[in-house]
C-alpha positions in Angstrom: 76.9 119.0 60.8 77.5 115.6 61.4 75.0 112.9 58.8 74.7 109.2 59.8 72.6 108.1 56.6 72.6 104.3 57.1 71.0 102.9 60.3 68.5 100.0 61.2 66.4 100.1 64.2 64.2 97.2 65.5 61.5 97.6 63.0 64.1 95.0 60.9 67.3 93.5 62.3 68.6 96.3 64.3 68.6 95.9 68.4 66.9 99.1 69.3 63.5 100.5 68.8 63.0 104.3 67.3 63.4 106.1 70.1 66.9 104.7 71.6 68.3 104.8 68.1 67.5 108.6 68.4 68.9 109.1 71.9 72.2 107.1 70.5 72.5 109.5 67.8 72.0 112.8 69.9 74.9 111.7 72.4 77.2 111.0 69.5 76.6 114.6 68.4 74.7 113.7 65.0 72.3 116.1 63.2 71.2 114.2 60.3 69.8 110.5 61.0 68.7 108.2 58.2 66.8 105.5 59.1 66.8 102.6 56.6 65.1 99.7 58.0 65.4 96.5 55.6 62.6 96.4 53.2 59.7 98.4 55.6 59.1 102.1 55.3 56.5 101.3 58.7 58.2 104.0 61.8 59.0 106.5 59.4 56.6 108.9 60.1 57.0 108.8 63.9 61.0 108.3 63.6 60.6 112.3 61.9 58.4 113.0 64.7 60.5 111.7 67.5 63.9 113.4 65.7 62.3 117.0 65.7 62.0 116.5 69.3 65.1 115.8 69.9 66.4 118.6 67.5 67.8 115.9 65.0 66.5 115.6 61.6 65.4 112.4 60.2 65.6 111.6 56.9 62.9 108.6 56.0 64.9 105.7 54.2 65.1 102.0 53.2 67.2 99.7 52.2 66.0 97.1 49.6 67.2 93.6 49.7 67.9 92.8 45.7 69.8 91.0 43.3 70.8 90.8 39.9 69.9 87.7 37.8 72.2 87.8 34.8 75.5 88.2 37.8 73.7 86.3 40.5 75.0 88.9 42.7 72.8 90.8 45.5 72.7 94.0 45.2 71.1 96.5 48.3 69.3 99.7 47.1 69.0 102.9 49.4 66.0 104.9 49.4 65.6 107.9 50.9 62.6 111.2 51.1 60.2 109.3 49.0 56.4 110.3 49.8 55.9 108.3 53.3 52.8 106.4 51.6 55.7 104.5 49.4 53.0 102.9 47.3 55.3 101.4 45.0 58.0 100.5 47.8 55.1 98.7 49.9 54.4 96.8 47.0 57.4 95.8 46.2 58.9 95.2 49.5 55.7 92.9 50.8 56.6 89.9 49.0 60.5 90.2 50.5 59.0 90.4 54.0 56.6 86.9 53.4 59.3 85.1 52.0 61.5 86.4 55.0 59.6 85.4 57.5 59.0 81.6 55.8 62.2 81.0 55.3 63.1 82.3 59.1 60.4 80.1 60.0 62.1 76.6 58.2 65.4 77.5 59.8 63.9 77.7 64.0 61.9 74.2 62.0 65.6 73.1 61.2 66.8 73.8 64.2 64.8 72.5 66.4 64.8 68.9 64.8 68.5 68.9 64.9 68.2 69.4 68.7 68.9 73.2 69.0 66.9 73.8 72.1 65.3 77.2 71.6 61.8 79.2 71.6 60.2 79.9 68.8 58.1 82.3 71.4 61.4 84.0 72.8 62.4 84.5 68.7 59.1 85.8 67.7 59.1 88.5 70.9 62.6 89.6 69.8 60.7 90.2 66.5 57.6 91.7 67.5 58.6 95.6 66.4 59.6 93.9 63.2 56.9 91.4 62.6 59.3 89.6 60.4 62.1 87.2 62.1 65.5 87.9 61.2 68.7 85.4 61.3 69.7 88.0 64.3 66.8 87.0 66.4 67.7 83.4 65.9 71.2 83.5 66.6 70.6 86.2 70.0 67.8 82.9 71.2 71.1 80.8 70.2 73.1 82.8 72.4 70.8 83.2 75.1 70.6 79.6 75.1 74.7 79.3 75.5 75.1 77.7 72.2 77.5 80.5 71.0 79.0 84.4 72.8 78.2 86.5 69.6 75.5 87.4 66.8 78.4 86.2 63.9 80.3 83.5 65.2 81.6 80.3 63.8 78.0 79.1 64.3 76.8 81.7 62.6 78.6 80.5 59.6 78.0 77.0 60.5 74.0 77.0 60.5 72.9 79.3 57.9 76.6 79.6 55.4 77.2 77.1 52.9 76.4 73.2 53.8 74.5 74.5 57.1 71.6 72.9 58.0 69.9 76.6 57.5 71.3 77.6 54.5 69.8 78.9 51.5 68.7 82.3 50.9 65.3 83.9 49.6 64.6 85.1 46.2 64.9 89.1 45.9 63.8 91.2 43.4 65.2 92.9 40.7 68.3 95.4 41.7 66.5 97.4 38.5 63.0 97.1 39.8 64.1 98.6 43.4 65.5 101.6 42.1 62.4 102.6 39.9 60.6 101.6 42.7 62.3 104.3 44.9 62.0 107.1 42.1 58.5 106.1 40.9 57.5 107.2 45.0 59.8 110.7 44.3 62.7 109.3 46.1 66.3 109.0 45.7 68.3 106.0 45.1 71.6 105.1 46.2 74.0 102.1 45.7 74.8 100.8 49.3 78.2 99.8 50.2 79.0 98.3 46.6 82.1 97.4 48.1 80.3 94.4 50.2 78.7 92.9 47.4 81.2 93.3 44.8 78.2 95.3 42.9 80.3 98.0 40.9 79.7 96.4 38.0 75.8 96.9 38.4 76.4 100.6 38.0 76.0 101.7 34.5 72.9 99.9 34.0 71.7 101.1 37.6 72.3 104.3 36.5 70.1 103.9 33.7 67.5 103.3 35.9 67.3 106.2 37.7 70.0 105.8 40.5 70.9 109.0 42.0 74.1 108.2 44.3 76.7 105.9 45.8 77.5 105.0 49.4 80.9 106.1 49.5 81.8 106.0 53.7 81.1 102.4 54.4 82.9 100.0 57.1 83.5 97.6 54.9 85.0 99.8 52.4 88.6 100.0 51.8 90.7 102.3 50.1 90.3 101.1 46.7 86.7 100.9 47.5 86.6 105.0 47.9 89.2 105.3 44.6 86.4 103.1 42.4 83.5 105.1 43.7 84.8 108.5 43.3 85.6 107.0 39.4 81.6 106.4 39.1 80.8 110.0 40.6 83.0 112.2 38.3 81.5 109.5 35.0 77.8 110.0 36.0 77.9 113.2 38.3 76.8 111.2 40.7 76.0 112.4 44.7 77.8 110.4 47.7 76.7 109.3 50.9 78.2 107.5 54.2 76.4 105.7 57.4 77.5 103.4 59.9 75.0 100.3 58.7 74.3 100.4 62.6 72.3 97.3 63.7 72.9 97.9 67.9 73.3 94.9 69.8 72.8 92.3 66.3 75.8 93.8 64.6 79.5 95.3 65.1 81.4 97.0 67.2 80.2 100.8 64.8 78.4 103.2 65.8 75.7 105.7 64.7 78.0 108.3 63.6 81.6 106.6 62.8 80.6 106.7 59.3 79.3 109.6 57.4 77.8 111.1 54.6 80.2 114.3 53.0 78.7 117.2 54.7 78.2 118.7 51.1 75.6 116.2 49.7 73.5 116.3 52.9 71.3 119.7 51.7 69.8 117.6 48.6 68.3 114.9 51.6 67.0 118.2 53.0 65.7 119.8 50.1 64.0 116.4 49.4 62.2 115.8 52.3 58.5 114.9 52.4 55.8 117.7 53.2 55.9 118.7 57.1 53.9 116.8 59.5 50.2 117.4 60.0 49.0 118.9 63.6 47.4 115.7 64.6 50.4 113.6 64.2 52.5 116.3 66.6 49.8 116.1 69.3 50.0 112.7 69.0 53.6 112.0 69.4 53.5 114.4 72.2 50.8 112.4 73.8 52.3 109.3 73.2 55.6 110.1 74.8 53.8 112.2 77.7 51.9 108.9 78.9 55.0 106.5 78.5 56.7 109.0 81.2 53.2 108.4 83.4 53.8 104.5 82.7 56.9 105.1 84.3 56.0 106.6 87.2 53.3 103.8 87.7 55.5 100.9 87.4 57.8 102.6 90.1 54.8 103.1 92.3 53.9 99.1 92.4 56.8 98.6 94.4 55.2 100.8 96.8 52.5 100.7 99.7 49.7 102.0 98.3 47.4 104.7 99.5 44.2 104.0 99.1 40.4 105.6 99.4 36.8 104.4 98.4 34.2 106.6 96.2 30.9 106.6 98.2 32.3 104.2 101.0 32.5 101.1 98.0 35.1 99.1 98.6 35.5 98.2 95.1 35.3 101.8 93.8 39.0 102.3 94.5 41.1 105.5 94.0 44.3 105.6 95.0 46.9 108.8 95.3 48.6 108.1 92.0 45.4 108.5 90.3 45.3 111.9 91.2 49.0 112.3 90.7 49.1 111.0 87.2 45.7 112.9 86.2 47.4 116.2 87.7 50.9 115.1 85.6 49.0 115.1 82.6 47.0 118.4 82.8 49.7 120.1 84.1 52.1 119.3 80.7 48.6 119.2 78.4 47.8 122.4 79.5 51.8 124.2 79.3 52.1 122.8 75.7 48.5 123.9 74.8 47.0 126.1 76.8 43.4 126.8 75.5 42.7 123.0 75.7 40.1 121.5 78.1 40.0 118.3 79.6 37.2 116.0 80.6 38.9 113.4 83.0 38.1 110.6 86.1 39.4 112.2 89.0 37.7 116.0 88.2 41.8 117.1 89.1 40.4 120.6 86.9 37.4 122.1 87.5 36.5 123.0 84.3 35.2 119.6 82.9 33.5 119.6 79.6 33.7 119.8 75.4 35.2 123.0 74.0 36.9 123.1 70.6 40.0 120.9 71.5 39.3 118.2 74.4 41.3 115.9 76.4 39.8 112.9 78.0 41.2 111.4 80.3 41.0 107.7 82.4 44.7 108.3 84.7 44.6 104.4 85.8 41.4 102.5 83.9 42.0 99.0 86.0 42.8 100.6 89.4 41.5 97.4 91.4 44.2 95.5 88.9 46.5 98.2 90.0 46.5 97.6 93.5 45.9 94.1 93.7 47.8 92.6 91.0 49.8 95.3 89.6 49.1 94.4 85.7 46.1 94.1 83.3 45.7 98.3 84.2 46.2 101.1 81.5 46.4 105.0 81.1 43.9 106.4 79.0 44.1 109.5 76.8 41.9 110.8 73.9 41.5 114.2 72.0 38.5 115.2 70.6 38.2 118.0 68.6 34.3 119.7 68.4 33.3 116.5 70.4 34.3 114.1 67.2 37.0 111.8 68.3 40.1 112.7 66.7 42.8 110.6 68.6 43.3 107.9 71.1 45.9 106.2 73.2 45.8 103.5 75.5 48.9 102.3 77.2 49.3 98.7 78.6 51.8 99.7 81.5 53.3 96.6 83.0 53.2 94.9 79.2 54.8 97.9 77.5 52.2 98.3 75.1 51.0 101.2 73.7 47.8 101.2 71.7 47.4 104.6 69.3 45.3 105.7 66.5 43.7 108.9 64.6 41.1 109.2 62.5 41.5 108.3 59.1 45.3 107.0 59.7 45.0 103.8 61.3 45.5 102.2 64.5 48.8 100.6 65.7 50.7 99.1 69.0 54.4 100.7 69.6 53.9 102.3 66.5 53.3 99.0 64.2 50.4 98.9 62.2 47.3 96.9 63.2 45.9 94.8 60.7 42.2 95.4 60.2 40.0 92.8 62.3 38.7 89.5 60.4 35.3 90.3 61.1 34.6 86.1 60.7 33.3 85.5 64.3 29.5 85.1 64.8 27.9 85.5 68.2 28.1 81.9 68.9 31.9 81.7 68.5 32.9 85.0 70.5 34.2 85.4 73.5 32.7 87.9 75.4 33.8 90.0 78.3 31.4 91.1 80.6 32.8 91.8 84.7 30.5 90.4 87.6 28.8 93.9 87.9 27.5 94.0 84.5 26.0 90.4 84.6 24.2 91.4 88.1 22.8 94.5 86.6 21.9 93.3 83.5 20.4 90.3 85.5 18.2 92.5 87.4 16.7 94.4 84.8 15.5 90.6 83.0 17.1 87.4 84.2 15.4 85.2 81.5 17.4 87.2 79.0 21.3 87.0 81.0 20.3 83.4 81.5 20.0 82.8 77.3 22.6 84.6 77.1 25.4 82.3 78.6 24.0 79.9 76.3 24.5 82.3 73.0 28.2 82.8 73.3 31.4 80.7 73.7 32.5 82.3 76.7 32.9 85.1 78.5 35.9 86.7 80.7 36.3 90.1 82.8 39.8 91.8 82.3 38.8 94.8 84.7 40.2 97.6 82.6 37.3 99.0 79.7 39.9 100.7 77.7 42.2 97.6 77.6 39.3 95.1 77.0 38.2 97.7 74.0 42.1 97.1 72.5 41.7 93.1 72.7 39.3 93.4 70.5 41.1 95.5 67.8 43.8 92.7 68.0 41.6 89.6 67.7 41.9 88.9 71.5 38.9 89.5 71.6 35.5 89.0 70.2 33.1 91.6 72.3 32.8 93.4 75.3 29.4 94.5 77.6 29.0 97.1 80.2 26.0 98.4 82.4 27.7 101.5 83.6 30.5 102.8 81.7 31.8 106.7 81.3 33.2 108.3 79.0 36.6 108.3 80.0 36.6 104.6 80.0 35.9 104.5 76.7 36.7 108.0 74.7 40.2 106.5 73.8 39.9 102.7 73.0 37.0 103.4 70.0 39.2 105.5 68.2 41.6 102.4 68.2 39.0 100.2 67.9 37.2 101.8 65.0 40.4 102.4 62.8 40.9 98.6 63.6 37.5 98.0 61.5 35.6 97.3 65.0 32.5 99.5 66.0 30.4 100.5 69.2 27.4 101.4 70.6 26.0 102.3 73.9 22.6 104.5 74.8 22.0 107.9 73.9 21.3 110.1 76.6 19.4 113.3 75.7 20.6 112.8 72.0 24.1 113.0 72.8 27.6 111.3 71.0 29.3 111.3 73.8 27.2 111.8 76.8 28.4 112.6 80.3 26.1 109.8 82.5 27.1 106.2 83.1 25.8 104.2 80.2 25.5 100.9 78.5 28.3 100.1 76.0 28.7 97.4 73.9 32.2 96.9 71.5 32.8 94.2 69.1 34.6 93.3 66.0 31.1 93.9 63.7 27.4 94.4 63.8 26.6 90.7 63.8 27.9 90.2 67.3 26.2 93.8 68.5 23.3 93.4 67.0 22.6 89.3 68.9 23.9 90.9 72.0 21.4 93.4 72.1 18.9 90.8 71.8 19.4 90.1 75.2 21.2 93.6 76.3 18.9 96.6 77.2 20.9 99.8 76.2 
């Protein structure tokens, strides 16, 4: 048993997203992996997921940024098994993140007014797992730049230390405040390395509070550090844990696993940990992680010549090999992991095509002409529907590394970061609209007057050439609405479950009374009724 119960991951300042971390902690032989992102439960629930996979067991953790008032010392609080809704974490952690993030945002200000030539872009995509800018991103855009060879160098200390033009720290809550915080969401609380801070004398009033433990196995702990906090054990029976505070690339030369927790303190994480995963939530990291491995394959095959065929001898109606391959790939591990499954997908690759209890729908390449002739803007598209209700969706971005997921009633989010829920502000006459060639020729066919008027009611329109991906651009406020004269389901099945747990909504005809019908069709998506309702003014479904 080896139990690594202090590690960051690139959902706050660490280097590496969930999955790496994982893989780093498997090769170093560790069984136990807490994740304790700064100040954000968000990746818990899939880090578990991923972990089980991989035969390691997460524990869900945090660690709050605090301080004490009356000492003016900060003081960092672990969390760890608390429910994974964190109620009372969330709302105490939100106001850390916002004042993060402005005060990251007056530093790159800083900087770049005192001639540091750097991106704010380049920062903000080091941060986008995050969604909050640490001083790590800043200082790896420094280094990038060639202003300095490591994350804390003498101008690390010069910028953002004492007298440095981006000095001065954000206001934290209460050390007092993050412990209740953790126990008020059934968690347990532990002191981290109170040798760093100085914070031993926080401890009897901590204690008070609720804490439950110490971080005893620390880097920057020294002997006496280990003879003081075995003191505060044996005084307040308290339990004792050890992690390597592993940041990746943004921190030292420790790794997961140098530093851990006493093997007998690590049952009680165990015997704590939230209720077991719901069903949906394992087919979905399954899914997830079976069409990333299909991305991969796809990227490779851009480097290659391409083998190509037309449906009905229409030269835009392309199919290529890798279609088939990638549809066959799918069914093939689908169908080993759960066999009494049935799959309704583009290329007919099974025979058997059509709703049973459990259905997967799938779109192996939704973009192909982007595919072949531009080699981006083309996605792989995979729902489940269970009794022909949607019950999950993903749609992967390939060449952008974006993965677009949601279920029903849990939310929708891109590499596993919550979406925010669309503004809904736009009217008809301020959306952008995409609608491909095809669709304005057909719908111009069935009543020009009306697809002339139209042009005039909107602010523009664009064609993106994949359905699922134009779907997603609305659930993140890319945008506004999107038309089609002859969509099928596997175009679509995916990108409304993202779409809806976004706050967006659909329509398209019904054929023969049917959700989900089998026929081409006329879809319409949007970010609310206002902009469906004026486009079908002027949009025969």
């Amino acid at each position: 048993m080896k139990a690594d119960l202090h590690v960051h991951t690139s959902i706050s300042d660490g280097s590496f997203n969930v999955e790496d971390t994982i893989r780093i902690a498997k090769a170093n032989g560790v069984t136990h992996l807490g994740i304790t992102n700064h100040d954000t439960i968000e990746g818990l629930r899939e880090a578990m997921e991923e972990g089980a996979q991989e035969g390691i067991r997460v524990i869900p953790g945090i660690e709050i940024s605090a301080w004490d008032s009356a000492s003016g010392k900060k003081v960092h609080i672990l969390g760890y098994c608390f429910n994974l809704q964190g109620e009372s974490i969330r709302r105490l952690c939100g106001t850390i993140l916002e004042r993060r993030q402005e005060n990251s945002i007056r530093q790159i200000q800083l900087l770049l007014e005192n001639n540091y030539y750097i991106s704010y872009k380049n920062i903000s995509r080091r941060a986008r797992n995050s969604r909050v800018i640490y001083k790590q991103h800043i200082m790896a855009e420094l280094m990038e730049k060639g202003y300095t060879d490591c994350i804390y160098s003498d101008l690390y200390r010069k910028l953002f230390k004492s007298g440095g033009i981006c000095a001065g720290d954000i206001e934290y809550v209460d050390a007092v405040d993050a412990v209740k915080a953790v126990k008020a969401d059934n968690g347990i609380a532990v002191l981290a390395h109170p040798g760093q801070l100085d914070s031993y004398s926080l401890i009897d009033m901590l204690v008070k509070a609720g804490l439950d433990g110490i971080e005893l196995n620390h880097e920057d702990h020294k002997a006496e550090d280990l003879r003081k906090i075995e003191e505060y054990r044996n005084k307040y029976n308290l339990l004792l844990t050890g992690g390597s505070d592993f940041h990746g690339e943004y921190g030292t030369a420790v790794t997961i696993g140098d530093f851990t927790t006493p093997e007998e303190y690590v049952h009680i994480f165990e015997e704590h940990l939230p209720e077991a995963e719901t069903p949906v939530e394992e087919l979905s990291l399954f899914a997830r992680k079976l069409v990333k491995a299909a991305g991969r394959h796809l990227k490779e095959a851009i480097r290659d010549n391409l083998r190509l065929c037309f449906k009905n001898n229409d030269c835009s109606d392309i199919v290529t090999s890798y279609d088939v391959e990638i549809e066959s790939f799918l069914i093939k591990n689908i169908s080993e992991r759960y066999p009494h499954h049935t799959f309704i997908t583009e290329e007919k690759s099974c025979t058997d095509q059509g709703f049973s209890e459990y259905t997967w729908i799938i779109d192996p390449i939704d973009g192909t002409t982007n595919f072949v002739s531009i080699g981006k803007e083309f996605s792989i598209s995979v729902a489940l529907y269970h009794n022909m209700t949607p019950l999950m969706g993903i749609v992967y971005d390939v060449q952008k590394d974006r993965l677009y997921s949601a279920a029903v009633g849990r939310g929708a989010f891109v590499n596993g970061i919550p979406l925010n829920k669309i503004s809904k502000n736009h009217a008809l006459k301020d959306s952008l609209i995409d609608m491909s060639l095809k669709t304005i020729t057909a719908l111009y066919e069935a009543d020009d007057a009306k697809m002339l008027k139209i042009i005039k009611a909107i602010r523009g329109h664009r064609a993106f050439g994949s359905a699922a991906l134009s779907i997603c651009k609305i659930a993140i406020g890319e945008l506004q609405g999107y038309v089609s004269a002859n969509l099928n389901l596997w175009d679509y099945a995916a990108a409304i479950v993202i779409l809806m747990e976004a706050g967006g909504c659909y329509t398209h005809a019904g054929i023969e009374n049917a959700a989900f019908p089998m026929e081409q069709l006329t879809f319409i998506a949007a970010e609310n009724m206002g902009i469906i309702d004026g486009l079908r003014e002027y949009v025969e479904l």
